[in-house]
N, C-alpha and C positions, 0 to 999 in steps of 0.2 A: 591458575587463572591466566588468559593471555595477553591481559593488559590490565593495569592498575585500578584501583577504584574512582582514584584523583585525575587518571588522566584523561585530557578533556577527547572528547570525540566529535569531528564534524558532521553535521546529517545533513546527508545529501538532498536536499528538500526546499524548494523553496511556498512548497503548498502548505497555508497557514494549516487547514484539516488536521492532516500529516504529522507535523509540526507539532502541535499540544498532543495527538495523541500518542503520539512516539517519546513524547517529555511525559508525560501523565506517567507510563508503564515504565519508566528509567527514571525516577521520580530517585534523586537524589545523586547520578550519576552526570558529571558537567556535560550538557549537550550545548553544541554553539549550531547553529544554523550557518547553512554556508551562506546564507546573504552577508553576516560576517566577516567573509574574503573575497565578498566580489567576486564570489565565483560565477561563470560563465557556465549558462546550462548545457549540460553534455546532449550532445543529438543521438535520442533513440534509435538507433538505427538495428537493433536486434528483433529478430523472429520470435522469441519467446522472454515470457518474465524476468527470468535467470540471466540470460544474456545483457539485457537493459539495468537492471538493478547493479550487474557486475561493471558495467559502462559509468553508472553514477556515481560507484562507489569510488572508482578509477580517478574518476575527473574531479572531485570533490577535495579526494586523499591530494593528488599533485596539487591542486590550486591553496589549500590550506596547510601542508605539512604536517596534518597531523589523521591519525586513525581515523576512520570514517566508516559510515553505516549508510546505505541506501536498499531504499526498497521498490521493488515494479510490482505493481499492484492492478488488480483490475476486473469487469465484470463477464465471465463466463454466460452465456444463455444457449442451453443446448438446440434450442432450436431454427436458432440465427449459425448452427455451428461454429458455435465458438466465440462468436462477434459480441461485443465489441472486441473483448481480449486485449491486447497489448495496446490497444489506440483507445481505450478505454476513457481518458482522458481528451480525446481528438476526434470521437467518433465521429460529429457534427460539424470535423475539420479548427484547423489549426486555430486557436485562439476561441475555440467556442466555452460558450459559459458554460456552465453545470445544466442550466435548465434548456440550452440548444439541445445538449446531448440527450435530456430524459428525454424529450420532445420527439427526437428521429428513436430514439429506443420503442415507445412506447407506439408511435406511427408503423415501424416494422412488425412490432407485434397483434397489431389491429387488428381484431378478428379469431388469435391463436388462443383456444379455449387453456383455461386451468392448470391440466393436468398437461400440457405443452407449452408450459409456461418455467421450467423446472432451471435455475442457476443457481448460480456460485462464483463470490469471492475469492479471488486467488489471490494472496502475497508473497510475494518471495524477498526474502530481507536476507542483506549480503554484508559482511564485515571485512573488511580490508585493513592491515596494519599501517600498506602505507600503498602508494601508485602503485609498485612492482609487485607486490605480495604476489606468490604464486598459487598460493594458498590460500584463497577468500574461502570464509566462513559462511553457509550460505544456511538457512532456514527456509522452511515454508509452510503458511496455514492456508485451511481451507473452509469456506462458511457454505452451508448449503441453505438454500432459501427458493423461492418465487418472483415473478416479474408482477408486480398490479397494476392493473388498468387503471388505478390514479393513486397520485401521489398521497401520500398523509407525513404530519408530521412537521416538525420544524428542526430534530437536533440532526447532527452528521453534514453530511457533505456530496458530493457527485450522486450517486443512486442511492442513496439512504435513502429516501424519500418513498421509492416504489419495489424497497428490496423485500419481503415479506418473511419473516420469523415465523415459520412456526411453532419454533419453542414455546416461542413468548405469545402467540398470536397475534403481532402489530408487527408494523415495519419497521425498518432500523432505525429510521429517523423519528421513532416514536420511544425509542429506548434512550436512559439516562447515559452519558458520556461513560459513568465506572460501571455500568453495566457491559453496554457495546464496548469499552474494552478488554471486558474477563471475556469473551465469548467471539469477539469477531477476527476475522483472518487473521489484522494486522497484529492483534495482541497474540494470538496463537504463535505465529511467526516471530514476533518480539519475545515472548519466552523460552522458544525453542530455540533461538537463538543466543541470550542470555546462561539458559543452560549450555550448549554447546562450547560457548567463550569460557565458560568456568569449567569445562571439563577437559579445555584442550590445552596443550603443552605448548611454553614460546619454543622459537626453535634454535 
């Protein structure tokens, strides 16, 4: 195991969503949120998930001194190629709410029948022992789904609302919290990262 059960780990996070669902899945493992050190949010400045996730993990570890976990997460739509992707969070521009962003998503989409409606979820979840680590632990899940023409739903966060399950037949934001975390990106990522920490050797 490459770090203790006890010892505590920062999550680079200050999005409440995030936040419970990443404690729900480490459910018994000390997680502190970095609003706890005043940490100072790292600027996204990466091309891809990987690069940004490995950014927060950075900024998070040196501001608190201690292990840290950060994740870049976000919505794929193959027909917007690619977009939102990494601005996921920003699509709608800097500071915009969750419902700015459904709003320009679902406006870009206006008109694109069904079956060219086709995303996915990407998370990439990063573990770092400390700032230097050279060696970050990285994970990634992947949810595949649909864009809807209108929102349903009340649980989840940013595109839950218009993400479409067809496992389940509802949108995500129609799924209970311990449900959408056995099944959605960020839990995928979360245990393949869990396994990975327990199978890796300190150095």
């Amino acid at each position: 195991m490459i770090i203790s059960p006890t010892q505590p780990i920062v999550l680079a996070s200050s999005n409440p969503g995030k936040i419970r669902e990443i404690q729900a899945i480490l459910d018994g493992h000390p997680i502190l949120p970095q609003s706890q050190f005043k940490v100072v949010e790292a600027e996204e400045t990466g091309c891809t998930f990987i690069e940004n996730a490995i950014i927060k993990a950075r900024n998070a570890a040196n501001y608190a001194q201690l292990p840290a976990i950060a994740d870049d997460s976000g919505l794929v739509v193959d027909s917007l190629d690619g977009a939102p992707g990494v601005i996921s969070a920003r699509y709608a521009g800097v500071g915009a709410s969750d419902q700015d962003n459904l709003n320009k998503l679902l406006s870009e989409l206006e008109g694109i029948p069904e079956n060219r409606r086709t995303a996915r979820f990407i998370c990439v979840m990063v573990f770092m022992k400390h700032a230097m680590d050279p060696c970050p632990v990285i994970a990634q899940g992947v949810w595949e789904g649909l864009i809807m023409t209108q929102p349903q739903g009340e649980n989840g966060f940013g595109y839950d609302p218009v993400f479409w399950v067809p496992e389940f037949t509802c949108a995500s934001a129609q799924l209970s919290p311990e449900l959408k975390n056995s099944v959605s990106h960020r839990g995928q990522a979360l245990r393949a990262l869990i396994v990975a920490l327990g199978s890796s050797k300190t150095g």
